[in-house]
N, C-alpha and C positions, 0 to 999 in steps of 0.2 A: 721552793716547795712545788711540788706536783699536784696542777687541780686532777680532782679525782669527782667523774662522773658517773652518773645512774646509765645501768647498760640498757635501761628502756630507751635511752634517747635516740631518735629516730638521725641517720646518714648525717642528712644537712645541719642538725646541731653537733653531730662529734668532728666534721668538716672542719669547725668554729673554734671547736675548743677541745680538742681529748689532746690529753698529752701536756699540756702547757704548763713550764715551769717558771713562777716567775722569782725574780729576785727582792730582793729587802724597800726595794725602789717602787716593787707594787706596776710597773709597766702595763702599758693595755697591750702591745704588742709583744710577740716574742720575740726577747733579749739574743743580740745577736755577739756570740763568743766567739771573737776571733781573734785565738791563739793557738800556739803550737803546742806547749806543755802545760803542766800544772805545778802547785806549790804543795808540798807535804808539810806540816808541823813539827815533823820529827822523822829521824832513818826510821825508827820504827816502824809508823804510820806509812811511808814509803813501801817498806819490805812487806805490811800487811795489802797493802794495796794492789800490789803484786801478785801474793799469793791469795787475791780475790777474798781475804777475808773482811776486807773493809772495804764499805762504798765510798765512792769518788772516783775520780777521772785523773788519768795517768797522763794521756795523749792523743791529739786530735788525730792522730794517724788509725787511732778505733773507737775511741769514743769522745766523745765531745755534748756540751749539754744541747747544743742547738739539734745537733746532728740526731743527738736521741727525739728530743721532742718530733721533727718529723716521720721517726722511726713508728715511735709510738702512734704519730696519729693515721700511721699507713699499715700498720696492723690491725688496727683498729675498725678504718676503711675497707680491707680486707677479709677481716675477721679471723685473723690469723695471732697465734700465741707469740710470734717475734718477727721482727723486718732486721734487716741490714742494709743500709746505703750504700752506694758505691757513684766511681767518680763520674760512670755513663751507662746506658742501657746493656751496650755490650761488654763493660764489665762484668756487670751483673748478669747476663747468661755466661761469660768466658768461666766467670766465681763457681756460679751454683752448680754449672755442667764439671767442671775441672775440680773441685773438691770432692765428687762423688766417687772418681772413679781414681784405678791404679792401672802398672802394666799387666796384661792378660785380661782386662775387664774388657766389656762390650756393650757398645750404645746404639738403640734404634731410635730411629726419627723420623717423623713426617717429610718428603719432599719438598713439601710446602714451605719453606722457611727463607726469614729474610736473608739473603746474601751472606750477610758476614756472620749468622747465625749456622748459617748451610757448613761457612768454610772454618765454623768451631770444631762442628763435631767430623767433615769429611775429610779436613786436611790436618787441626791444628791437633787432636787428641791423635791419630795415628802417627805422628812423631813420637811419640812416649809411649808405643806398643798397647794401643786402646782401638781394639776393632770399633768399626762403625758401620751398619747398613742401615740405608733409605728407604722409608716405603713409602706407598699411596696411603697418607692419613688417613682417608673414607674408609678405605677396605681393614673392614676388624680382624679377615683372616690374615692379611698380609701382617701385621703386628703379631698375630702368633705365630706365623710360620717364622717369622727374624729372629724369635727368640733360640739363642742359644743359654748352655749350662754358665758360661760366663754374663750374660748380661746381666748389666746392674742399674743400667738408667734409660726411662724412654725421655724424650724432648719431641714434643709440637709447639704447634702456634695456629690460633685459632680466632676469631675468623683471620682466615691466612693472608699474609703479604705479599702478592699485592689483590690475588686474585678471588680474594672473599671467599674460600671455601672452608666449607664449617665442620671438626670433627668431632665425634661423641667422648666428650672427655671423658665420662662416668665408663664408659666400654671401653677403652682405653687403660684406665685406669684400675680396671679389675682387671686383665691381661698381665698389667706389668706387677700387680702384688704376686698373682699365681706365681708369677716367674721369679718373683724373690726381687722383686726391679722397682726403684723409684717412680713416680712421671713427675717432671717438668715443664711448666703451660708456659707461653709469651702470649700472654694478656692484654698485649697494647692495643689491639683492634678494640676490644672489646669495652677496655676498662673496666677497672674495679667498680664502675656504678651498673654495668649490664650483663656481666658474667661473675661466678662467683667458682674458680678452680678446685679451691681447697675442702667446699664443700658436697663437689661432686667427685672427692675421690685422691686429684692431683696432692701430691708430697711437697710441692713447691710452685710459688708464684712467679714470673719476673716482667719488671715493665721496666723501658725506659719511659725513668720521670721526663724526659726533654717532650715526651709530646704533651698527651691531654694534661698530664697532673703541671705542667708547667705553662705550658698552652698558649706562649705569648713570646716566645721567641727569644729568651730572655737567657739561658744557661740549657748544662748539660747534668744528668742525673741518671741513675738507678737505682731500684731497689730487689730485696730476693725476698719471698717471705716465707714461713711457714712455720711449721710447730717449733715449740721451742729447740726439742733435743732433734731436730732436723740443723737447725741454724746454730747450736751451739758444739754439735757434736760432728756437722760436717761442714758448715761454710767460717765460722769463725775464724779458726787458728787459721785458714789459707787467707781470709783479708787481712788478718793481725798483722802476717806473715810477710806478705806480698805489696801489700799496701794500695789495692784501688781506692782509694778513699775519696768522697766525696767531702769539696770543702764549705766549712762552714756556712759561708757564706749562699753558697748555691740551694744547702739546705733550707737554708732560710728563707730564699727566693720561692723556692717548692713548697716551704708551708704556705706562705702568702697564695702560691697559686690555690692549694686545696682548698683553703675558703671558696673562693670561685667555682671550682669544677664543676657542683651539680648544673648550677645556672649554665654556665659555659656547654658542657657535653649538652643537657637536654637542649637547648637552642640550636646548638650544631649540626643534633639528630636532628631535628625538626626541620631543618634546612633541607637538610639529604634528604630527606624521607618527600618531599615538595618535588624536588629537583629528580630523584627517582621516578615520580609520578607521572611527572613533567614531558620525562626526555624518553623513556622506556621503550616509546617506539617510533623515536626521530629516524627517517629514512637514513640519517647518517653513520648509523650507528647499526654493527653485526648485533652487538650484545650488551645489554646493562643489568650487572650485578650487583642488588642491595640487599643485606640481609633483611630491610625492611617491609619485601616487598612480599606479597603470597606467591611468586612466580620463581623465587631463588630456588634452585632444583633442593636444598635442605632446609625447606621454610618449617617442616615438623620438626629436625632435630632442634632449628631456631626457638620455636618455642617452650619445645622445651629445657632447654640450656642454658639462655639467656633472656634477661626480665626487661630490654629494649635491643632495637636494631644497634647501628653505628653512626659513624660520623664519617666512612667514607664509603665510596662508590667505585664500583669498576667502571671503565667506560671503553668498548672496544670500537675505534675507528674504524670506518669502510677504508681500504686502499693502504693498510700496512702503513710501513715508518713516516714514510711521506708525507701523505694525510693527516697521521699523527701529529706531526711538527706542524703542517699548516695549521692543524685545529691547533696546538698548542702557542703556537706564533703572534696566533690572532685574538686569544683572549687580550684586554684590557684590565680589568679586573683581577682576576684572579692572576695569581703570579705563578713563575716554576720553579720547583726548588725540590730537593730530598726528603723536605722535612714533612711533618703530619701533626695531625690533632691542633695545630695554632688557629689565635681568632682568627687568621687571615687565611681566606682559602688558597688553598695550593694545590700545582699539578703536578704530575709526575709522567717522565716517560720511562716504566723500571729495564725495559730489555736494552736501554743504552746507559744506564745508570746504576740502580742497586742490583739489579741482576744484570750487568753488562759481560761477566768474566762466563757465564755458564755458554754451552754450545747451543745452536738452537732449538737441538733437539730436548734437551735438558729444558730448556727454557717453557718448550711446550708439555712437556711431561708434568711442570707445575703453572702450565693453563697462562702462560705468558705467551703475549701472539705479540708481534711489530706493531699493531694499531692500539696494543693495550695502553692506558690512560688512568693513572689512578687520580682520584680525586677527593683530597680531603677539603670538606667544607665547612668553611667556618662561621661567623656571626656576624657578616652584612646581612643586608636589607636580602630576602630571598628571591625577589623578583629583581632584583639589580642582577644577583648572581644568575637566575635564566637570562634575562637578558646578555647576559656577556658570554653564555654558555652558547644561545642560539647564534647570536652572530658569528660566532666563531667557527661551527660548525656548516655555517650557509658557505664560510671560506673553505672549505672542504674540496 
């Protein structure tokens, strides 16, 4: 059965419990199903099952019971009428970007976007005759001047990767209705505890669960959310289809993490927001960007878009790539690695890594310099983390 909760209950209690199906066994944890098919009682019940007239589960390749429960409790999270899992983050943008459009359609997008986010919609949709132009996220006119009679889908990502720049989803998303055009947010900066897409306008959500919602290093995940007849009428049949599937198992891993998150993120932010404070005007450093800070040149549209800062930090090093590496070299603590939102903080150098393929000038046009430094912080001791932050930039 499905426990079925009151919608007054405030984040951190539907975190706990929304969605939760338990079995005849009564389980305090969610029951973890790992199988490929299911048993019908009869061809009948089969053939009904198929032709969607009867509930039950066909196959884990779209549905499965674990896989729903964190569906539901990420909608839920969200605030959205349906989620879809999928088997990684870039699934889940390759899914929700790639089911919307056809040949002759046309997609605009932020600059600003992660890497392999950038080379969905500039390389991999104009194989299959889907124009694409870029713009400056910030500028509102530049999103209406890219609209043509064909477009049908905007895509950002906000606050951006890697370089923290913040755009007005709600003005954004009144452009791409005019225009007859979805928008599409990547929400992983932000998380679904500090931004909320869907009610300022966006048609659809997507995070990779591998960071915050998972947040411990453990699997890989995504999710796409949005209205119902958004996710039934255009992402469905291409996961049915296609099969990014997320498996059970990881699902699983994911709801365990969502008990966690609020605790997790707000610790995380509370770190950053310290370590912003802290470091803002270390000699070592051109420039530090936090959405948390009153100094982020979009500290008004911050507030009003988003109900907390984040959990990462730009951090630009004096002296280019060099400097960089030193300062990265010489942290102890904090380790390097791709990844983001984990307890463990991590660094990043993106112009030799997730944006390693762009030219430099591209690089700069989305605010990536050679001493850029991302920093996601996680839930050590905070003065452990300056501590390993200053020393490492005294080896500068």
């Amino acid at each position: 059965m499905t426990t079925q909760h009151d919608p007054e209950y405030r984040l951190e209690t539907r975190l706990v419990h929304e969605g939760q199906q338990r079995t005849p066994f009564g389980e305090t944890s969610e029951a973890l199903f790992i199988t490929q098919g299911f048993i019908y009682e009869s061809a009948e019940s089969a053939e009904r099952r198929f032709l969607n007239e009867e509930p039950g589960y066909s196959y884990s390749r779209y549905s499965n019971p674990t896989i729903d429960m964190f569906e539901q409790r990420m909608a839920s999270l969200e605030g959205a009428e349906a989620a879809r899992a999928t088997a990684s983050g870039m699934a889940a943008v390759t899914a929700a970007m790639v089911s919307q459009v056809q040949a002759g359609d046309h997609v605009v997008a932020a600059r600003g976007l992660f890497g392999s986010c950038r080379w969905v919609v500039e390389d991999l949709l104009p194989r299959f005759g889907v124009g694409c132009t870029l713009v400056d996220g910030v500028d509102l006119d530049a999103w209406r001047e890219a609209v043509r009679p064909e477009t049908k889908a905007f895509l950002l990502e906000t606050p951006s990767n890697p370089s923290l720049q913040i755009i007005d989803i709600a003005a954004v998303a009144e452009i791409a209705h005019q225009a007859g055009a979805t928008l599409t947010v990547d929400n992983v900066f932000a998380t679904p505890l500090y931004q909320k897409p869907l009610t300022l306008g966006a048609d659809c959500v997507v995070y990779s669960a591998t960071k915050h919602i998972d947040g411990q290093g453990r699997c890989l995940g995504g999710v796409i959310l949005g209205s119902t007849e958004f996710i039934e009428n255009k992402v469905q049949q291409f996961l049915r289809m296609t099969g990014p599937s997320i498996s059970p198992f990881n699902a699983w891993v994911l709801l365990k993490g969502l008990e966690t998150l609020s605790l997790r993120v707000e610790r995380q932010t509370a770190n950053a927001g310290f370590l912003a404070d802290a470091l803002h005007k270390h000699p070592k450093l051109v420039n530090l960007t936090y959405p948390g800070r009153a100094d982020h040149p979009q500290s008004e549209l911050i507030r009003r878009q988003m109900s907390g800062a984040s959990t990462m930090i730009a951090l630009e090093v004096k002296g280019g790539k060099e400097a960089a590496f030193r300062f990265m070299n010489a942290l102890r603590l904090i380790r390097i690695s791709n990844n983001l939102g984990d307890a463990k903080s991590l660094v990043t150098h993106p112009s030799t890594t997730t944006h390693q393929r762009f030219a430099p000038e591209l690089r700069a046009e989305m605010g990536i310099s050679d001493g850029l430094v991302r920093l996601s912080v996680g839930l050590e001791h905070r003065e452990d983390l300056l501590a390993d932050l200053v020393n490492a930039l005294e080896r500068v």
